[in-house]
C-alpha angles and dihedrals in degrees: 000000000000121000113247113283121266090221105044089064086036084060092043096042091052101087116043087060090049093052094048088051084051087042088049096057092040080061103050099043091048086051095056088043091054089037083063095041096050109076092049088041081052100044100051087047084056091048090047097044089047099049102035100105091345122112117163118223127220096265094061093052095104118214096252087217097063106025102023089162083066099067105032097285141139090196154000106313143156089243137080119187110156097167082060088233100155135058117271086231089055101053082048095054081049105052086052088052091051098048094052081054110049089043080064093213119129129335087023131047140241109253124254114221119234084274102052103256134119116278085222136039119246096234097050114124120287106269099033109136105245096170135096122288120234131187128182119207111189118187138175095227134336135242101213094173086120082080122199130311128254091262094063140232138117124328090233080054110056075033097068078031098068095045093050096053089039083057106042092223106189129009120320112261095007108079102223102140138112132187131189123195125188122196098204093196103021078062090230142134130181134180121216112197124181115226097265092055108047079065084087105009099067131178094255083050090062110041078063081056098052078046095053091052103048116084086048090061099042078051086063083242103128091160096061089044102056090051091050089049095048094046089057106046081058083058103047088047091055099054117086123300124245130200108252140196124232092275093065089253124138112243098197088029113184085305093076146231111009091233100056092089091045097048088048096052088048090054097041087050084050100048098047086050094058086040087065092035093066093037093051084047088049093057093043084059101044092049081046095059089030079057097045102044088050093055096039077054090050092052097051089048087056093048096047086055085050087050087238101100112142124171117252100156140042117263094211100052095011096216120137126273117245112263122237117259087032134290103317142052088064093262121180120265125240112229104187134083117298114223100236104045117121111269116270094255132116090251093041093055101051088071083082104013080118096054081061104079116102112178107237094328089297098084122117112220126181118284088243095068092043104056119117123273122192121206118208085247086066098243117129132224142169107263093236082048103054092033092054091051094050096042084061082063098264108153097178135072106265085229105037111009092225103146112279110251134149116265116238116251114266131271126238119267111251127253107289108267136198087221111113100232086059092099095047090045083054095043091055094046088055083050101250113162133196130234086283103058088036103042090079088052096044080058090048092052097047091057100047084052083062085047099051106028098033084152095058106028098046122185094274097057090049092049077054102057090037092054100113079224096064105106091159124093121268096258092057086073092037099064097039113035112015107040123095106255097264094035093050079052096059094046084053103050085042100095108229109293090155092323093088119105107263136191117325109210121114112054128259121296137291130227111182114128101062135211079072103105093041118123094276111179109167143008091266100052093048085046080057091060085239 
């Protein structure tokens, strides 16, 4: 009979004492995971016994300066977070971001007071804080049963309000104190600023700052948004200031001065006014020389059924001729060639091609380019006209294509006779010409008047004065079938003047040498051949 074997209890010993050293180290491991659970686990049964039926009115939020104990506090903060809501570390970021700014020095400013001026004197000792005061108020919800003020308003608002005049937040009488409360559970945020400091902290700034907040809160991180928040509103007060109204809005803003737009719409009124003005002026002085140079065409007509037409304009830019002894007294002109022109060759004109061009038949040229020149075919031109249209290469007369050469100079005149064919003898030597010289230019003219004038002188008033059956002067058309309705008024109330129906002898008008009813518009273009 053998004693029970060693091993066999070893064997049967063995693991239970293997299982309680497993059960040890469970143990051990599911205590120092409950030991780290524990604090947020705690916390949020705190949060959620705190705020479960409990909403602080106005009157229990403590002034974190004076009672720090009673939000959350060891000492004297900016802060007051009695729910403890926020992280110890945050409200004392905070209270470092609050202190640089309400000590006003870089990055931050010193604050400005309702009425503009400085918080703080510029001679006051050195260390003494000249910057904005901010205070933060976090609370869990908010009893709002105290309603709004007679004044009006949001009950969040008369709500931060009263806390920030309970806590005197800024210096007495300068309105340089800001305020941010924060209602954790009732998911709400306001901003109190005194009137000092709404000059910098607008509406528009803090709504960035709301914006700025935001995505921290809807994280569950109250702590990081606060010191975003914080961080922002010493930014905003240290921009520029801006005049505001009561509500806290800029009235200049980032836009700029309220007045600019105004300013601009004035000017641009102005502007636009002037701007008709001259244009208005432009067209007065364009019917005027359309006027002028009809009736001027009217006049000559008269003359060349008389047999004493003589040329005192030119019949490309129809402009007058000047006159001898210089441009007053009312002198006759010379229509002949003067000695000391350039000769009429294409390298000759081009010494005064440039002086040729007449804006629209309402330029003024030299009087050395307007001079007459007479042609051996008898037409007459200014001198900067007809050179211009030979140096293009143009060898004929525009009216009658003779070929273009200097006239001679003119003979004088014989002894005074009785005889009776004395006058006429006189009248040709001065270069007066009869209806039948005349009658080709007359049909030149008008169309330059078409040329020149197109918005006076439109295609139907031309096909009437080309019509083989028009015996009237150019300006009877003019003023009743051609002119624009006010402006055919004003030619018929003129009085004559070179409008009147004239003499009716000669037959209607020829065209027959075409280019002359193109949209000339200057010498240089006519001298184109356009």
């Amino acid at each position: 009979m053998g004693s029970p074997s060693v091993g066999r209890h070893g064997a049967v010993a063995a693991p239970p004492r293997r299982l309680l050293l497993f059960a040890v180290v469970a143990l051990a491991a599911t205590a120092a995971v409950v030991a780290g659970l524990l604090p947020p686990v705690a916390a949020a049964m705190v949060h959620a016994s705190a705020g479960v039926g409990r909403r602080t009115p106005w009157s229990g939020v403590a002034n974190p300066l004076t009672s720090p104990t009673s939000c959350g506090r060891p000492h004297p903060s900016v802060v007051c977070d009695a729910d403890g809501l926020l992280p110890p570390s945050s409200a004392a970021v905070v209270d470092g971001l609050v202190h640089g700014i309400r000590g006003g020095r870089p990055p931050y400013a010193p604050a400005v007071c309702g009425d503009g001026q400085p918080a703080v004197p510029a001679d006051a000792p050195a260390g003494t804080d000249r910057g904005y005061a901010v205070g933060v108020a976090v609370v869990a919800s908010m009893d709002l049963s105290a309603g709004v003020p007679p004044g009006g308003g949001s009950d969040l608002g008369a709500y931060a309000r009263r806390v920030y005049d309970a806590w005197g937040v800024g210096d007495t009488g300068c309105g340089n104190g800001v305020l941010l409360l924060l209602g954790i559970d009732d998911r709400a945020m306001y901003i109190v600023t005194g009137s000092g400091a709404r000059r910098s902290l607008t509406e528009a700034r803090i709504d960035g700052v709301y914006a700025q907040m935001r995505p921290a809160l809807r994280a569950g991180k109250p702590g990081q948004a606060v010191e975003v928040g914080v961080a922002a509103i010493g930014k905003a007060l240290a921009a520029p200031p801006q005049d505001v109204d009561d509500d806290g809005n800029g009235g200049g803003g980032d836009d700029g001065p309220w007045w600019l737009p105004v300013g601009l719409f004035v000017a641009a009124a102005v502007g636009i006014t002037l701007a008709g003005r001259r244009a208005e002026a432009r067209k007065r002085a364009r019917y005027a020389a359309f006027r002028s140079a009809l009736r001027r065409t009217d006049s000559d007509r008269s003359a060349a059924l008389a047999n004493r037409y003589e040329a005192r304009s030119c019949a490309i830019c129809l402009q007058d001729f000047p006159t001898d002894g210089g441009g007053g007294g009312g002198g006759a002109t010379t229509p002949h060639s003067d000695g000391v022109a350039a000769p009429l060759t294409a390298a000759g004109a081009a010494s005064v091609g440039a002086a040729a061009v007449v804006a629209n038949g309402g330029g003024e040229r030299p009087d050395g380019a307007r001079r007459p020149r007479t042609l051996a075919c008898g037409h007459v031109y200014c001198d900067g006209c007809i050179s211009a249209w030979v140096a293009s290469d143009h060898g004929t007369c525009p009216i009658c294509r003779a070929p273009v050469t200097d006239a001679p100079p003119p003979a004088a005149a014989p002894p005074s006779s009785s005889s009776s064919t004395a006058p006429v003898a006189a009248a040709a030597a001065a270069g007066a010409r009869g209806w039948a010289a005349y009658r080709p230019e007359l049909a030149f003219r008008a169309g330059r008047l078409r040329s020149l004038y197109p918005e006076y002188v439109p295609p139907a008033l031309l096909d009437t004065w080309e019509r083989e059956g028009y015996h009237q002067p150019l300006g009877v058309a003019a003023a009743t079938v051609g002119l624009p309705a006010p402006t055919r008024a004003a030619a018929l109330a003129d009085g004559g003047g070179g409008w009147a129906p004239g003499s009716s002898f000669g037959g209607g008008l020829v065209f027959g040498w075409g280019g002359t009813r193109g949209q000339l518009v200057d010498c240089a273009s006519f001298a184109r051949g356009q």
